[in-house]
N, C-alpha and C positions, 0 to 999 in steps of 0.2 A: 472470509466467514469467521475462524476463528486462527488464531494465532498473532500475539501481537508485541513487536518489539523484542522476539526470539530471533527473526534470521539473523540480525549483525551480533545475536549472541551463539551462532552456530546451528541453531533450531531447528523446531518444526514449525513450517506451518501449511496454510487451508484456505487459498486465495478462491475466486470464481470471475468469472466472468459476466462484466454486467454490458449493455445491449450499444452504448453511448459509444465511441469509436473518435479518433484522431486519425484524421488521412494527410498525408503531405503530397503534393504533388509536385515534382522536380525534373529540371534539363538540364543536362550539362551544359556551360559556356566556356570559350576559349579565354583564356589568364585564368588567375587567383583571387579573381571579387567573389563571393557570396552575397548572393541580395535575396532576401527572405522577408515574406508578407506572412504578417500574422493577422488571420478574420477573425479573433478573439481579442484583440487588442486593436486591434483596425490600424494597424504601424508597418511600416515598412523599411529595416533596419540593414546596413549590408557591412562586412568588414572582407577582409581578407586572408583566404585560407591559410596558414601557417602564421599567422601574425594576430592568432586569438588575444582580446586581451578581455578577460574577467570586469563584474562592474557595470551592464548591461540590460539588466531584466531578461524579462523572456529569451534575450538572443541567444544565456551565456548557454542557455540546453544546447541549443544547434553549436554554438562554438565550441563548447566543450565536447561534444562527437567528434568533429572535426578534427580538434586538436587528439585525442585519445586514438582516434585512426589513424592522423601520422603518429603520433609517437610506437604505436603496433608496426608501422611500416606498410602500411597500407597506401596507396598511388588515388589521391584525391585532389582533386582539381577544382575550378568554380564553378560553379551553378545558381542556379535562380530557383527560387521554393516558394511554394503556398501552400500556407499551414489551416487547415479547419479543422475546428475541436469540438465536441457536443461532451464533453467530458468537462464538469465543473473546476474551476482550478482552487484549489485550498479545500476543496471537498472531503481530504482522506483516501480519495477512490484512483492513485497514479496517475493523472494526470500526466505530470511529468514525465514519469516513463512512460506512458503512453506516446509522448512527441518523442522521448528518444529513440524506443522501437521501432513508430515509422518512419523517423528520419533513415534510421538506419538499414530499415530494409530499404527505400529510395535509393541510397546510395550506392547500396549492393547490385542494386540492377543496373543503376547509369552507368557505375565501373565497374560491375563486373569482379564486385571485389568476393574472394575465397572464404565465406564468413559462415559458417551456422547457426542455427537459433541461438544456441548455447553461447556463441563466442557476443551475439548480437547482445545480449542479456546481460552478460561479465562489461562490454564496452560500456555500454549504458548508466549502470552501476558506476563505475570510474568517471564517466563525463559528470556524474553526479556529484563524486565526493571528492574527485580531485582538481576538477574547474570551479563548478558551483559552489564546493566546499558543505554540500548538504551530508552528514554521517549517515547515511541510507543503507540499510541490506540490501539484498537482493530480489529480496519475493516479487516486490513493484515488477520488476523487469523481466522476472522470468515467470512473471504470472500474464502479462504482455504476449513473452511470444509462444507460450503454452495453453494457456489457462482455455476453457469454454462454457457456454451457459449453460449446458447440460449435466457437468461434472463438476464435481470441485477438485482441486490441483493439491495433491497430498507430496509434501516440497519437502524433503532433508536440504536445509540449505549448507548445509557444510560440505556435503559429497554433491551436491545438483542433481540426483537419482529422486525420479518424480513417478505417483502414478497418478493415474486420474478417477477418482469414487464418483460413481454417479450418486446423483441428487434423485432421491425415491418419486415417485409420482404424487406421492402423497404430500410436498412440500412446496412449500413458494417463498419466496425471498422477497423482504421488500426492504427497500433502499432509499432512504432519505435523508437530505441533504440539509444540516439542520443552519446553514444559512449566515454560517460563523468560520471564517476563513483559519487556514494556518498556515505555518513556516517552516520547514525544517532546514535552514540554511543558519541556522544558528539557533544563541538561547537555548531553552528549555529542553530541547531533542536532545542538543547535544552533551546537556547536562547531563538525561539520563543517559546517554553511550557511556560514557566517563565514569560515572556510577556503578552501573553492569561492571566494565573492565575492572575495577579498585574491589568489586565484591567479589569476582574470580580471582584476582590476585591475592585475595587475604584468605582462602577457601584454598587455595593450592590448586587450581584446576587451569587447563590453559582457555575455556570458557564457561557460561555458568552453562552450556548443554550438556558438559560434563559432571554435572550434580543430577541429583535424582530428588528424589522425593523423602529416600532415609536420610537425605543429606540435614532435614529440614531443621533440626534439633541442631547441629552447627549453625547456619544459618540464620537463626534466630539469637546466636552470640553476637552477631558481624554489628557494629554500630550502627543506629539507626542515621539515614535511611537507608543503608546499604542491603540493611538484613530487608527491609519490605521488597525494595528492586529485584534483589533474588529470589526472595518468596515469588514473588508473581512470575520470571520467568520461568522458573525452575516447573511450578505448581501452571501455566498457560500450556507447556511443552507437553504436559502430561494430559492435558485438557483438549489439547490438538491429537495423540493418538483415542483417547477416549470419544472424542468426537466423530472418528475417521471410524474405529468400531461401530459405534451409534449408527451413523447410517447407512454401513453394511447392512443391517440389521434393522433396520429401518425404523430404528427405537424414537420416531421424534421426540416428545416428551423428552427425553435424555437429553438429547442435542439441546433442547430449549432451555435444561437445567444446568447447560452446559453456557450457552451463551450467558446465560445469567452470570453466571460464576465468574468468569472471565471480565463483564464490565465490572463486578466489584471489585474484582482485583486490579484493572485498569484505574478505579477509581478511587481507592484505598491506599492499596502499597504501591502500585505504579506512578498514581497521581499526576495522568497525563487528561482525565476527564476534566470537563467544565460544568457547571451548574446546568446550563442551559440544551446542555446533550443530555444529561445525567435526567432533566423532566421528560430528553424526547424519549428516554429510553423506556422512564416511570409509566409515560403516557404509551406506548406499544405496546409494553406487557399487559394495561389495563384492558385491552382490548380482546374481547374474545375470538378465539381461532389463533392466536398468537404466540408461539410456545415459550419463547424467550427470544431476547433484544440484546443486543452489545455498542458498543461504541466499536467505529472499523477505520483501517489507517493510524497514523500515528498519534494522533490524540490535538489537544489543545485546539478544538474545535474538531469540522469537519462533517462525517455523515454515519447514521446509523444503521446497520442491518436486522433486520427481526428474520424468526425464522416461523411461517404461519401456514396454515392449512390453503391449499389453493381454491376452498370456492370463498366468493365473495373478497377474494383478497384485493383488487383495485380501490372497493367502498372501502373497505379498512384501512388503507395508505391513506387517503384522503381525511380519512374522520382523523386518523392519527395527527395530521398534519395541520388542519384546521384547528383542532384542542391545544395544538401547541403555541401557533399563533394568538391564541386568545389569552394562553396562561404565557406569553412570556412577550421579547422586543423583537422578535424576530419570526421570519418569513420559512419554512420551511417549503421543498420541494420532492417531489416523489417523482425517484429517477426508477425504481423498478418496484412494482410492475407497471 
């Protein structure tokens, strides 16, 4: 919902749960082959457990669980899997940690291995960024084996101490897929990681969670773009407790003035938006019953959430998504409501 590109900076953020779901369904087999179907790719790819090797597509997610559970010391053997996804891939919306959480709960039950959510979340994370090589937080994965669609998931990701705000009655979520894939396996993400890191280094802090908002007069010295990268986490972190207030309080209007905020600064000093989000987002707000729209996920493509009154809100996904298609090259799809 909101918080974006704060957890790998130690953050807060404001993940939900949307309806779309990844099941794997897995057997154990006798030796060290893994053979694994993917019905999103219609492929069927197999290697051998402890002999991962990176450079794969889709498989390296499952290899890289694999590999990250021996290296924990965990007793994994082969198996046979099929993968079904209803979760768009380059959408913004985990995806990917969506396959790795339920890879990972499969395997928990075939072996039987000693794992809890939390540990499921931290592997996942690492299958990510030390196979894949994607610089990914956390939230993706512990918004995976936490998160629900009746609350939103208020995440310290530096301590993993969560609670869960319910979502007012008064609200509805709409989710659309604006039809423009990304990547976090390199480029542009991990430029900005790199950025972050160099602006808390020059800031004196061990991350930029540790800045505040008085910080921001520093902050505005740090060379450009440095100083904008910190502006926006520092100034999102504070936007995610404001938000988490907001709808205690069931202040929508705030929240909507809150999503807003958050895509400017996504699109200004973060500069992870696209044109073509930035009209889906133009076109949302224009819509009435609509309180505010942000760009969700890690940016450079992906999907939008608005945050809208629930009557009438299915005709409004749809009108939203229709206008876009007319104003822009691309197909939009309305994954909630």
């Amino acid at each position: 919902m909101i918080g974006e590109h704060t957890d790998y900076n130690g953050g807060f953020v404001l993940p939900a749960s949307i309806p779309q779901t990844t099941r794997v369904e897995l057997s154990p087999v006798a030796g060290r082959q893994a053979d694994v179907y993917s019905a999103t790719f219609g492929e069927r790819k197999c290697y051998r457990i402890g002999e991962e090797q990176p450079g794969r597509g889709w498989l390296d997610y499952v290899q890289g669980v694999t590999s990250e559970l021996l290296s924990a010391g965990h007793a994994v053997s082969g198996f046979a899997a099929s993968i079904e996804s209803a979760v768009p891939v380059g959408s913004g919306l985990s995806s990917s940690a969506a396959l790795e959480i339920s890879l990972l709960r499969a395997l928990r039950d075939a072996f039987d291995l000693a794992l809890s959510d939390e540990d499921l979340a931290r592997l996942g994370q690492r299958a990510e960024n030390e196979f894949v090589g994607a610089p990914v937080g956390i939230m993706d994965q512990m918004a995976c084996s936490f998160a629900d669609e009746s609350h939103a998931l208020f995440l310290d990701t530096r301590t993993l101490a969560y609670q869960r705000v319910p979502i007012p009655a008064g609200a509805a979520l709409i989710v659309i897929n604006s039809g423009v894939a990304h990547q976090h396996a390199g480029g542009d993400y991990r430029t900005r990681r790199a950025e972050c890191e160099r602006a808390a280094a020059l800031l004196d802090v061990p991350q930029l969670r540790d800045a505040g908002l008085d910080d921001l007069a520093r902050v505005s010295r740090l060379p450009d773009p440095l100083s904008r990268r910190a502006r926006h986490v520092i100034s999102e972190n504070a936007r995610v407790l404001e938000t988490v207030a907001a709808l205690r309080a069931g202040d929508l209007p705030a929240v909507g003035r809150l999503f807003s905020a958050s895509h400017a600064s996504m699109r200004d000093d973060f500069e992870v938006s696209i044109p073509a989000v930035d009209l889906l987002v133009e076109i949302a707000e224009s819509e009435p019953g609509v309180y505010g729209a942000r760009l969700t996920g890690g940016g450079f493509g992906g999907s939008i959430v608005a945050l809208a009154r629930p009557q009438g809100v299915g005709a409004a996904a749809e009108r939203i998504a229709a206008e876009y298609a007319r104003r822009s090259d691309h197909q939009a799809t309305v994954l909630v409501p």
